[in-house]
N, C-alpha and C positions, 0 to 999 in steps of 0.2 A: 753906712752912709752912701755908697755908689750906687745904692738899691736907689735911695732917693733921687740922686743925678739922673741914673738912666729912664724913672719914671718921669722925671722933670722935660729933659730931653724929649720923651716921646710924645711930649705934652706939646712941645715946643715944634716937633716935626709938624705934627697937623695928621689932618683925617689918613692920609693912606697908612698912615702906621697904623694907627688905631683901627684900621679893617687889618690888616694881618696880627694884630694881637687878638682879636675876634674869633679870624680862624682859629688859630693855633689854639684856644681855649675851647672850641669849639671841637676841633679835632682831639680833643684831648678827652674832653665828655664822652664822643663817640667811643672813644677806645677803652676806659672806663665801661661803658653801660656796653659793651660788647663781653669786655671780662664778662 
């Protein structure tokens, strides 16, 4: 259930969250398709 809050929350923040959750998923691929 906190899964849901923090996604509600980030919802709630507005755009600049939502570009670092970008990155971060982003950088995450990168290091992935580097493996």
């Amino acid at each position: 259930m906190e899964r849901i809050q923090d996604l509600v929350y980030t919802h709630v923040q507005g755009g600049q969250f939502r570009w670092v959750t970008v990155s971060t998923l982003m950088l995450a691929l990168g290091t992935i398709l580097h493996l």
